[in-house]
C-alpha positions, 0 to 999 in steps of 0.5 A: 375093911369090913365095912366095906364088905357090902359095896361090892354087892350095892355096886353089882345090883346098880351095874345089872340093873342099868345092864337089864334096862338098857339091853332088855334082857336078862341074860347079860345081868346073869353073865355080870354075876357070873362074872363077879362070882369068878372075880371073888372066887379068884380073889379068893373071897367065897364069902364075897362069892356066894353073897355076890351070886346069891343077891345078883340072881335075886335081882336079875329075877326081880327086873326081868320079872319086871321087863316082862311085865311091861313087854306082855302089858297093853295100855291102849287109848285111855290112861286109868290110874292114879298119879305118883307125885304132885304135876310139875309145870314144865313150861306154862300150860305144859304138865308132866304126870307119872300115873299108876296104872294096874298091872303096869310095874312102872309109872307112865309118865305123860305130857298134859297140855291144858290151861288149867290143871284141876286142882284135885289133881294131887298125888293120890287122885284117880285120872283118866286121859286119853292119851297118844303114845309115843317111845320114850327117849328116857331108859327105863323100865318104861318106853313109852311117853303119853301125851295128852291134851285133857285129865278127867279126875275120876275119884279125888286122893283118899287117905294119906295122899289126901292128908299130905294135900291138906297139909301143902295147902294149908301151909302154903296159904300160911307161907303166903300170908305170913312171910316175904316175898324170898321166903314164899318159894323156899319154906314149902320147898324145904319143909315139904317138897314143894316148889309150886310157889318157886318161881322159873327164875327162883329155881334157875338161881338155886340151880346155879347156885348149888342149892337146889337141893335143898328144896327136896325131901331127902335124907338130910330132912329125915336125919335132922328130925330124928337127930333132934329128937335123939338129942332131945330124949339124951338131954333128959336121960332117957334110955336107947330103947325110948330114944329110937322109938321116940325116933321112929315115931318122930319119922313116922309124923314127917312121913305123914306131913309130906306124904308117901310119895316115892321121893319121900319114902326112899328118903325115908329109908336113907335116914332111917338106915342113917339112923340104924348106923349112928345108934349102933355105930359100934357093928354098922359103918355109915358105908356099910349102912349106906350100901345097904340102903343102895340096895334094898332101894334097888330091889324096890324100884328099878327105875333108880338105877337110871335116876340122876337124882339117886345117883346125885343123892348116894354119891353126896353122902358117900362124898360126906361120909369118906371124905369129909373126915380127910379134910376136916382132918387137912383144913384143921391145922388153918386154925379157923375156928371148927364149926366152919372147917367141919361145914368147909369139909361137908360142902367140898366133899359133896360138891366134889363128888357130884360135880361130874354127875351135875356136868353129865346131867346139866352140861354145866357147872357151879363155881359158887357152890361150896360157898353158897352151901357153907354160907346157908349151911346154919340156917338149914336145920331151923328152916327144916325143924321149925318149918314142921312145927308150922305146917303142923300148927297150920292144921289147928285153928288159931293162926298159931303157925305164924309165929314159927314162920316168923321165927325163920323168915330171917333163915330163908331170907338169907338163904335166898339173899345168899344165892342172889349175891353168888349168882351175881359173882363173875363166872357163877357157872361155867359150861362142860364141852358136850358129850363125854368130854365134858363130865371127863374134864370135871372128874378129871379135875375132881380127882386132882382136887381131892389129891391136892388136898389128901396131900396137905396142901389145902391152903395152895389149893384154895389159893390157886382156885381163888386166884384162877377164880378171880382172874377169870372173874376181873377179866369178865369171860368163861373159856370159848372151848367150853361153849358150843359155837354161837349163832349170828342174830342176823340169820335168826328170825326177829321179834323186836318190840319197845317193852316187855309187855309187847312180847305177846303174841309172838309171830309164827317162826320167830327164833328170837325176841329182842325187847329195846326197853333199858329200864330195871335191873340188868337180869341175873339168868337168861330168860326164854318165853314159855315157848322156849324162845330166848328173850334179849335185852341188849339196852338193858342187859348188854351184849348177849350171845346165843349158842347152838346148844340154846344157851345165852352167855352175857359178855360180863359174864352174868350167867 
């Protein structure tokens, strides 16, 4: 068990560092690490104790220096500072931005309201806004929310953010020039990060669909690029040392391609120590490597301990890491061939364990996303590897970049085709009670789940669920206990109009718009307009019910 020395310490680093921003002081974190000293000492684990207390009071130090910082720090009427990540449109002419300012420990996040964002506003670039503050509903190290209503770009991106804008550009203009209209929004996602070519209903489908993630930059990118070039060096009999840095220079480029970003550079770190532990698997488990990355991550940035997205990423791995082995192991004696029980394995055990962070985060959940990640599982590592070699033949003249996008448009074409077709099975995604009952519920039944199996009963269990599946799905109904109450259409205020183009402008103190056009396909999700007014078609889609929580369920069961 020593391998499992160090996550005492990662999970006392995430517990005081939610504890330090949730109470804002320091004393409590001090009292968990007293606590968790006595604990070891009782357990009679000095070393576990002085590690604990040791490591404890070095970051109760790190984020009440950080509290204090925000506490003593006036940002006033006007914003200056550089923005973190690309703007995300959250709704059409509705930005959010984090910007840098100095001597602020934190990114400000703000709410940019404008028509038309400049286009120098890229990662890197020196804004100024003036702003309106407001508390901030989001823990954090932050508790303010900026508004604004105008950005004047004070100075464009410079060196490596300026670089990783070059390549975005480039290689979107490449994508579109070169690949289908299924493939535009997927290759800059899962080659770069970037979703600005992903349309609304795009990432809605690979929402429910469970495969979201795959357009981020994560730790998976990174270990397949230095998996490959490891590979790669073995296969000519090159020697361990050449092999990491062969390795370490092949991170080196991805991280120049996509960028510094925070995003990027915690992935970085995951794959890296990912790396440390498969070249020296003999003294780093892949636990011990990964609650070493939790904490150094922790250290650097406190504003991950309230981070879904980090919680979601840690939680997959340990999933594939402890669990992925067990049921390999279980599903072998199915006889069905290794390459799909080792790809089954992955995806139940990343599923699995994300499922209640995914119902806490989203109130929903994905019933098709074991099968949609095992069935696109293949393409992933060629999407990834030739995608880099395109946005790197994107910079060259020539055009030389076609010919890798050609080569896998068919993997992202069946990557999007694949979500399509298991959005459209019956009861895609079901939706969690709200509150704690919800997430309660899905850990709940993760947990007999993983039981089930570990118990060598994996056909009963794959069956049953079938069978519970498909019965749900013949009968064309999700659970009423799991939606919150609906809203009768004649107490809301209509906007009824004979096509889709008529939607525009919408009447002050309309609740919701029913279009009586029946041509086209029915839709797969629930539209809104960008206001956040729901949008029906009841010639077209059916019979659509609206909930008190904004939700839309068809009575077939599409979404």
């Amino acid at each position: 068990m020593s391998e499992l020395r160090l996550v005492p310490t990662a999970l006392l680093l995430w517990a005081l560092t939610l504890l330090a921003l949730f109470t804002r002081g320091i004393w409590p974190s001090l009292g968990l690490v007293l606590l968790a000293v006595l604990i070891a000492l009782i357990l009679r684990h000095p070393g576990q104790a002085l590690l604990l207390g040791s490591t404890g009071t070095v970051a109760s130090g790190f984020v009440h220096t950080r509290l204090s910082a925000v506490a003593a720090a006036e940002l006033g009427d006007t914003l200056k500072g550089r923005l973190v990540g690309s703007p995300a449109e959250v709704n059409p002419g509705t930005w959010i931005l984090r910007i840098r300012v100095d001597d602020y420990p934190t990114p400000v996040p703000t709410l940019l309201k404008t028509t038309a964002l400049p286009e120098e506003a890229v990662a890197g670039a020196l804004v100024h806004l003036p702003v309106r503050l407001q508390d901030s509903e989001r823990p954090g190290l932050g508790e303010v929310l900026a508004l604004a209503t105008e950005i004047e770009m004070a100075h464009p991106a410079s060196g490596m953010s300026a670089f990783a804008a070059h390549v975005r550009e480039c290689f979107s203009t490449a994508v579109m020039e070169s690949v289908g209209p299924s493939s535009q929004g997927l290759l800059p996602g899962m080659v770069l990060g970037d979703t600005s070519l992903q349309t609304e209903v795009e990432n809605q489908l690979y929402l429910d669909t469970g495969l979201s993630h795959l357009s981020a930059v994560s730790g998976s990118n990174v270990m397949i690029v230095t998996t490959t070039v490891i590979l790669l060096c073995r296969w000519l009999t090159l020697g361990p040392r050449i092999q990491t840095c062969a390795a370490g220079g092949a991170l080196l480029l991805f991280v120049c391609l996509v960028g510094t970003e925070p995003s990027v550079l915690r992935a970085a770190v995951t794959g890296v120590v990912g790396l440390l532990a498969v070249l020296n698997s003999a003294r780093m488990e892949p636990i011990h490597a990964l609650s070493l990355s939790v904490g150094a991550l922790l250290l650097y940035d406190s504003d991950l301990a309230v981070s879904y997205g980090f919680a979601l990423s840690v939680a997959a791995t340990a999933g594939i890491v402890a669990l992925s082995p067990l049921l390999a192991r279980v599903l072998a004696p199915t006889r069905w061939p290794e390459i799909l029980v080792r790809a089954l394995a992955v995806a139940i055990a990343a599923d699995v364990v994300t499922m209640p962070l995914i119902a806490m985060m989203s109130g929903r959940v994905s019933l098709v996303a074991v099968l949609a990640n095992v069935l696109v599982s293949p393409a992933v590592a060629p999407v990834t590897l030739f995608g880099l070699l395109a946005a790197g033949l994107s910079l060259l003249p020539g055009g030389l970049e076609w010919w890798p996008l050609k080569v896998v448009e068919p993997c992202t074409w069946w990557i999007h085709h694949t979500a399509a077709w298991c959005a459209q099975l019956p009861s895609a995604t079901i939706d969690t009670p709200d509150g704690w009952v919800g997430p309660v519920w899905v850990l709940l039944f993760c947990c007999w789940l993983i039981a089930a199996f570990l118990h060598h009963h994996p056909r009963k269990v794959l069956g049953g669920l079938l069978s519970c599946y498909l019965c749900a799905g013949v009968a064309g109904i999700q659970p009423s206990f799991f939606r919150s109450p609906e809203i009768p259409l004649a107490q809301l205020q209509q906007h009824v109009v004979d096509s889709e183009a008529g939607i525009a402008p919408v009447p002050v103190g309309t609740q919701v718009v029913i279009v009586q056009d029946g041509g086209g396909e029915p839709s797969l999700l629930p539209l809104y307009t960008g206001e956040g007014i729901p949008v029906l078609f009841p010639n077209r889609d059916g019979p659509v019910s609206l909930h008190q929580d904004g939700k839309q369920h068809a009575a077939d069961g599409r979404f």
